[in-house]
C-alpha positions in Angstrom: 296.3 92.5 -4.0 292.2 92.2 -3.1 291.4 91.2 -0.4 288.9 88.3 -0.6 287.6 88.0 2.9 284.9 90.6 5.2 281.4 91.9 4.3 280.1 91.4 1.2 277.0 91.2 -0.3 275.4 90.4 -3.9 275.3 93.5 -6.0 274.0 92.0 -8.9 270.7 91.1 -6.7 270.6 93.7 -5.0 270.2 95.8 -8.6 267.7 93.5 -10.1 265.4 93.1 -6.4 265.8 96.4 -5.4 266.3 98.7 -8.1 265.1 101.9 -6.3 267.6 101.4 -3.3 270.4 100.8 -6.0 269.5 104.2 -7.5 269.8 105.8 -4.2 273.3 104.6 -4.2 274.2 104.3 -7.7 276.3 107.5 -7.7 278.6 107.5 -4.9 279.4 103.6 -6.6 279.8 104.4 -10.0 283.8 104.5 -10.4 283.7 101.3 -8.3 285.1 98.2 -10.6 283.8 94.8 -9.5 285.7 91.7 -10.3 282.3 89.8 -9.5 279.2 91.4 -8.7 277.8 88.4 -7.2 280.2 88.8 -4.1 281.1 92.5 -3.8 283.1 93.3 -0.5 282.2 96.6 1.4 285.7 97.6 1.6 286.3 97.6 -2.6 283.0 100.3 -2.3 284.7 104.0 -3.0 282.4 105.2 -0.6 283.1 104.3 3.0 279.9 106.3 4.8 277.6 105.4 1.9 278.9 101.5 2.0 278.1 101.5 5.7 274.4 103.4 5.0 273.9 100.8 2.3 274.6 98.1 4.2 272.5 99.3 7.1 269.4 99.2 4.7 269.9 95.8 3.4 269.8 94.8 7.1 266.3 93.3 7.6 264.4 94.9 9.7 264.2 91.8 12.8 268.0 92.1 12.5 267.9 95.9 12.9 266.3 95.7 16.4 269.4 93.1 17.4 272.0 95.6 16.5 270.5 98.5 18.1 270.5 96.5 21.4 274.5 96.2 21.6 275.7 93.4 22.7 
């Protein structure tokens, strides 16, 4: 069973926006299958650590600042 809740983001955006920060990432993805890549959740990536990374850089930058605050 997926899950169909948490994180997610849109893949299929993030490949035609962003195409060199997809590259970057491609590889530790490339096994992954995606039911819809409009609404992929972080936890169907293979790649924990790289998820995380990825999802640090899709972070804008304002945000960034926020998070490294703590709460």
């Amino acid at each position: 069973m997926k899950w169909k809740y948490g994180l997610s983001f849109n893949l299929k955006m993030l490949k035609e926006n962003n195409p060199e920060l997809w590259k970057k990432y491609e590889p530790y993805f490339k096994d992954a299958n995606f039911d819809d890549e409009e609404q992929v959740f972080i936890h169907e990536l293979p790649n924990g650590k790289k998820a995380l990374e990825l999802m640090r850089e899709l972070i804008p930058d304002e945000l960034k600042k926020e998070f490294e605050k703590g709460i």
